[in-house]
Backbone as CSV, one residue per row, in Angstrom:
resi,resn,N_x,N_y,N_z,CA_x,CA_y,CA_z,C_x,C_y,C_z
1,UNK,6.709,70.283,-20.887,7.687,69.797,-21.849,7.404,70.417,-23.203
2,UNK,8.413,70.600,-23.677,8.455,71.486,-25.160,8.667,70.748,-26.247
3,UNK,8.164,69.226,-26.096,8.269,68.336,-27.158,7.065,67.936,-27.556
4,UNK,6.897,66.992,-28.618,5.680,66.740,-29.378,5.181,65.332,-28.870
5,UNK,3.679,65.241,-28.713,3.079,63.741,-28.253,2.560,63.087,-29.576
6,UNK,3.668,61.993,-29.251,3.602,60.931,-30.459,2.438,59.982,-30.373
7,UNK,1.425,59.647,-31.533,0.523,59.103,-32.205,0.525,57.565,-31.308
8,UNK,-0.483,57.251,-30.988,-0.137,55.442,-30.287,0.014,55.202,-31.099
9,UNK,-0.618,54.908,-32.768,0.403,53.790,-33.514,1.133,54.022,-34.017
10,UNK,1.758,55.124,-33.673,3.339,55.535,-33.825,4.851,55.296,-33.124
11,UNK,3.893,54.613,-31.542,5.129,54.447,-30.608,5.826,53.847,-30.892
12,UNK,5.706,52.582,-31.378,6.496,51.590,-31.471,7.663,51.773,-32.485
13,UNK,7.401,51.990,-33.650,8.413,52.946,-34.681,8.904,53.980,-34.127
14,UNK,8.447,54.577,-33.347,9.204,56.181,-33.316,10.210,55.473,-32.189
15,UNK,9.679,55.375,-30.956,10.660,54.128,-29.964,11.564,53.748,-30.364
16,UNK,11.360,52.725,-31.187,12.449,51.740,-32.076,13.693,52.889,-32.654
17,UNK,13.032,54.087,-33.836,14.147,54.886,-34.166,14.697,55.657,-33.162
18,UNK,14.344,56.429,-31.972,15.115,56.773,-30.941,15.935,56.046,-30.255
19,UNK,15.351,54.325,-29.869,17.025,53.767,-28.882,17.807,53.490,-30.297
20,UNK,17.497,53.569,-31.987,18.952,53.315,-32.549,19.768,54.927,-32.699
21,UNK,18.976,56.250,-32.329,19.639,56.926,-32.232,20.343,57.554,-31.504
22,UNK,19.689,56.810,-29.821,20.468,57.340,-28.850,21.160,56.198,-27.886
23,UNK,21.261,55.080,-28.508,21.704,53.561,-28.094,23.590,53.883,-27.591
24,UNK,23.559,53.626,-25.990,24.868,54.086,-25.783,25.090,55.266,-24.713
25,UNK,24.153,55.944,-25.079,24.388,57.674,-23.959,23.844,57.249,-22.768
26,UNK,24.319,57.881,-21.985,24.136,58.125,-20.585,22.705,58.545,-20.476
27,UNK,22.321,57.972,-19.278,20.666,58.212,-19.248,20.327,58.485,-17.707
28,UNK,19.403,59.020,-17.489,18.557,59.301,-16.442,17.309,59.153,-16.451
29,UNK,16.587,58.076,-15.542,14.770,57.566,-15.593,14.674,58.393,-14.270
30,UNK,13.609,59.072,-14.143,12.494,59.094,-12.975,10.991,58.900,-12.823
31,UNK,10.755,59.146,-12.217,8.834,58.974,-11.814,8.474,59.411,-10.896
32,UNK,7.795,60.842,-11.739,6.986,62.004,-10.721,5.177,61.273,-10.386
33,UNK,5.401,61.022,-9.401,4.050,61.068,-8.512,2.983,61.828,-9.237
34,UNK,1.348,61.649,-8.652,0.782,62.600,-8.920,0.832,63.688,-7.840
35,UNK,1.617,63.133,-6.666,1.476,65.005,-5.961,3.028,65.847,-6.234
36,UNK,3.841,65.010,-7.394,5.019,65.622,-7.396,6.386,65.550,-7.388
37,UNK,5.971,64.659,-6.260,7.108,63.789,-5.318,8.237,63.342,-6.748
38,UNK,9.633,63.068,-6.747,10.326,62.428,-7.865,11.125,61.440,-6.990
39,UNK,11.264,60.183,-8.007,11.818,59.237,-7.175,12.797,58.640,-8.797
40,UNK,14.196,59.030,-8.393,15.174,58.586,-9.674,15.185,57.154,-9.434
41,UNK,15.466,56.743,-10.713,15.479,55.368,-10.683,16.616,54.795,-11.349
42,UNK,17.472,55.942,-12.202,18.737,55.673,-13.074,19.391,56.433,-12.953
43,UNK,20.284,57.049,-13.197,21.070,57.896,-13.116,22.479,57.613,-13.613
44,UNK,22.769,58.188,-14.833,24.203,58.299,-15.961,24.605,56.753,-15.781
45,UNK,23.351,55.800,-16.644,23.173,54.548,-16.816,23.431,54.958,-18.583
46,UNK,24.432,53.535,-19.442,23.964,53.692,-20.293,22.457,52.976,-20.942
47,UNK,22.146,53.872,-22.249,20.825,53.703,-22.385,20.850,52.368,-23.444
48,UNK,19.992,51.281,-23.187,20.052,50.214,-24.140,18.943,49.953,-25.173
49,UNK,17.640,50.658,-24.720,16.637,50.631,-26.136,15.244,51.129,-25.128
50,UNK,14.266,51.424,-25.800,12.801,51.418,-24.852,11.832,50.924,-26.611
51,UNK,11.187,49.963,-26.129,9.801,50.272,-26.670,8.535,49.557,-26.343
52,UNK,7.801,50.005,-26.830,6.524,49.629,-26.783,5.481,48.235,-27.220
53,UNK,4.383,48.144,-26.508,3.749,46.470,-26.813,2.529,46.954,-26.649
54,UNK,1.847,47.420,-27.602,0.601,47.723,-27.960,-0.615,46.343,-28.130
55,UNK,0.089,45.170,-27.992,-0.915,44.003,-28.420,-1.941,44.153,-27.252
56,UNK,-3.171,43.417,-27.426,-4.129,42.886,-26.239,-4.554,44.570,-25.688
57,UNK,-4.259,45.652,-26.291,-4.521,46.850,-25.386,-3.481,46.887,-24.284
58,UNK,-2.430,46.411,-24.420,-1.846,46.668,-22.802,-1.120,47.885,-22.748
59,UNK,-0.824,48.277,-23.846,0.207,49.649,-23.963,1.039,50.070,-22.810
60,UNK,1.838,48.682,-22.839,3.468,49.528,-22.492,4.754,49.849,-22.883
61,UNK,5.353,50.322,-22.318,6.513,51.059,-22.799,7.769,49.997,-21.392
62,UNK,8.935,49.404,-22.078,9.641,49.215,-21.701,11.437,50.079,-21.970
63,UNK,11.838,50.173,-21.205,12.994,51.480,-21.380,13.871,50.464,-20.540
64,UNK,15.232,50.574,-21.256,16.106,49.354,-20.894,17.941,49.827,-20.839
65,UNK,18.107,49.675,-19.940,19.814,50.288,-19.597,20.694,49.309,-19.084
66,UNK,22.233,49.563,-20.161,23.067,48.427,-19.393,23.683,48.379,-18.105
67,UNK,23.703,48.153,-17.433,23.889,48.025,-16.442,25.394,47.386,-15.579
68,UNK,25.696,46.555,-17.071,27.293,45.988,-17.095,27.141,44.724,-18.532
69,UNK,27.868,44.596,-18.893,28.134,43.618,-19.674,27.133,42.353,-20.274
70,UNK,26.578,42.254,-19.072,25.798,40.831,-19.305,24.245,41.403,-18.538
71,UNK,24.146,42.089,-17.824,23.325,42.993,-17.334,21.902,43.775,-17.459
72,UNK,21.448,43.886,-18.269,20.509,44.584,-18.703,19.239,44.714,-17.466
73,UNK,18.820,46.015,-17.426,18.089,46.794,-16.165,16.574,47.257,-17.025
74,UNK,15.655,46.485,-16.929,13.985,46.635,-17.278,13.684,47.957,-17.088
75,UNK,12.769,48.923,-16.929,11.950,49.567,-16.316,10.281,49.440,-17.113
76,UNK,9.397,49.112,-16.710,8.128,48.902,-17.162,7.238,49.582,-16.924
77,UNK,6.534,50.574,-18.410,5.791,51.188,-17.711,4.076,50.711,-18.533
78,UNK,3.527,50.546,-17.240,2.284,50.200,-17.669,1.156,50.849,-17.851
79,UNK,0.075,50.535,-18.610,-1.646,51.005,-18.686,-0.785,52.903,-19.530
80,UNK,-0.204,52.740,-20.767,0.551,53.913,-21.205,-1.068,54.814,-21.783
81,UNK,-0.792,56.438,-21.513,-1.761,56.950,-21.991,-0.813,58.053,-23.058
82,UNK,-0.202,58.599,-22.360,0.647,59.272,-23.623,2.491,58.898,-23.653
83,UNK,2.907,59.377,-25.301,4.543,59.208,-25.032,4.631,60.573,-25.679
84,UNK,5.831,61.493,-25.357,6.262,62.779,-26.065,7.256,62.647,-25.676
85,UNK,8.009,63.346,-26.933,9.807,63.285,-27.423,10.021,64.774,-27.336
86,UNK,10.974,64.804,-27.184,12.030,66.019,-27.150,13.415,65.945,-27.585
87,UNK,13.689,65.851,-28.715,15.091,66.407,-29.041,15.572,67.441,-28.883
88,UNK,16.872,67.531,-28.045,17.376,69.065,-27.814,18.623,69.012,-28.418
89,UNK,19.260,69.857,-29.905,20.148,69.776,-30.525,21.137,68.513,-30.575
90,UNK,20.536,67.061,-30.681,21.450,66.024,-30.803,22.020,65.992,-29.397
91,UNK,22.213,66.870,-28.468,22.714,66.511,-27.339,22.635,65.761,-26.012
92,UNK,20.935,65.750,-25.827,20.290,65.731,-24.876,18.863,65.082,-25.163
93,UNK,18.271,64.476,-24.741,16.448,64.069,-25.418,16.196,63.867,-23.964
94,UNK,15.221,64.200,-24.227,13.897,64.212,-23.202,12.459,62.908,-23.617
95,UNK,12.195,62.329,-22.733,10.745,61.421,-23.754,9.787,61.292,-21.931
96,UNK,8.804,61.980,-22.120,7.477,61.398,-20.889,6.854,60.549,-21.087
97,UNK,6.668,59.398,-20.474,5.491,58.243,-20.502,4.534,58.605,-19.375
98,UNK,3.433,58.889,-19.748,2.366,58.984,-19.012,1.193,57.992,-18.432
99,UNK,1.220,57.730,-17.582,0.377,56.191,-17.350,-0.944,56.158,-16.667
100,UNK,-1.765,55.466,-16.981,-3.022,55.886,-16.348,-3.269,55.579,-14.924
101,UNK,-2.243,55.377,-14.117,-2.203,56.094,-12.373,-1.563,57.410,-12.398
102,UNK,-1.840,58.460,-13.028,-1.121,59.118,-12.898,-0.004,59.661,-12.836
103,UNK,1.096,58.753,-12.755,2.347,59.049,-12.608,2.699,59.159,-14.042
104,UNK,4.055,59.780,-14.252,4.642,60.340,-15.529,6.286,59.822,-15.051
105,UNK,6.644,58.932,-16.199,8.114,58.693,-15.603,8.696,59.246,-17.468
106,UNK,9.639,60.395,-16.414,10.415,61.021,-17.528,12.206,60.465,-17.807
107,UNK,12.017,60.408,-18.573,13.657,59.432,-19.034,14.465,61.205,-20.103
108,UNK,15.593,60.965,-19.672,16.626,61.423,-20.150,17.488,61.387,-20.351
109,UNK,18.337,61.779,-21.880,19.729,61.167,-22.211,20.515,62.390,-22.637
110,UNK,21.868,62.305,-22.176,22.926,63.356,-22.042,23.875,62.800,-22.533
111,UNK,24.621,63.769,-23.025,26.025,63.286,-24.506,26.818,62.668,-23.064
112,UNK,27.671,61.880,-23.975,28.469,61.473,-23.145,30.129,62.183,-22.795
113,UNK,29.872,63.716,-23.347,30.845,64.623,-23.126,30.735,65.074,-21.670
């Protein structure tokens, strides 16, 4: 990934300003394995907010899509070791959560053109 890994006590702010800047777009979650494997979990969902809960050491990252009206769809990611952003010209963002089983669940958001 060609984006930058954000500071832990930065997640939570930087988090917070990304779902108010991309609150609405179409999104895509997955979670690559450590041998690879990808298993989607969203797909051209809109995106409703993600952030982070640094208290007690637990460092996770919650990433949240509507799902319908009254709806709202969790994804939880736990034991967080890194987060990195990617803005690609306002159109598109990229963000990896990296977790200490190994797995990396990468979320992505696409204009809604």
């Amino acid at each position: 990934m060609s984006g930058h890994n954000v500071i832990r006590e930065e997640w939570v702010r930087i988090l917070d300003e990304f779902s108010r800047d991309f609150n609405g777009k179409l999104a895509r979650l997955e979670v690559v394995g450590t041998t690879g494997a990808q298993h989607v979990i969203i797909n051209h969902i809109p995106f409703a907010g993600m952030n982070a809960d640094l208290k007690d050491d637990e460092d996770t990252v919650v990433v949240s899509f509507l799902q319908s009206n009254d709806n709202i769809f969790n994804h939880t990611v736990s034991d967080v070791k890194r987060v990195s952003i990617d803005d690609l010209n306002g159109n598109a963002a990229r963000v990896e959560i990296a977790s200490g089983d190994g797995t990396t669940t990468v979320f992505s958001l696409h204009d809604h053109e």
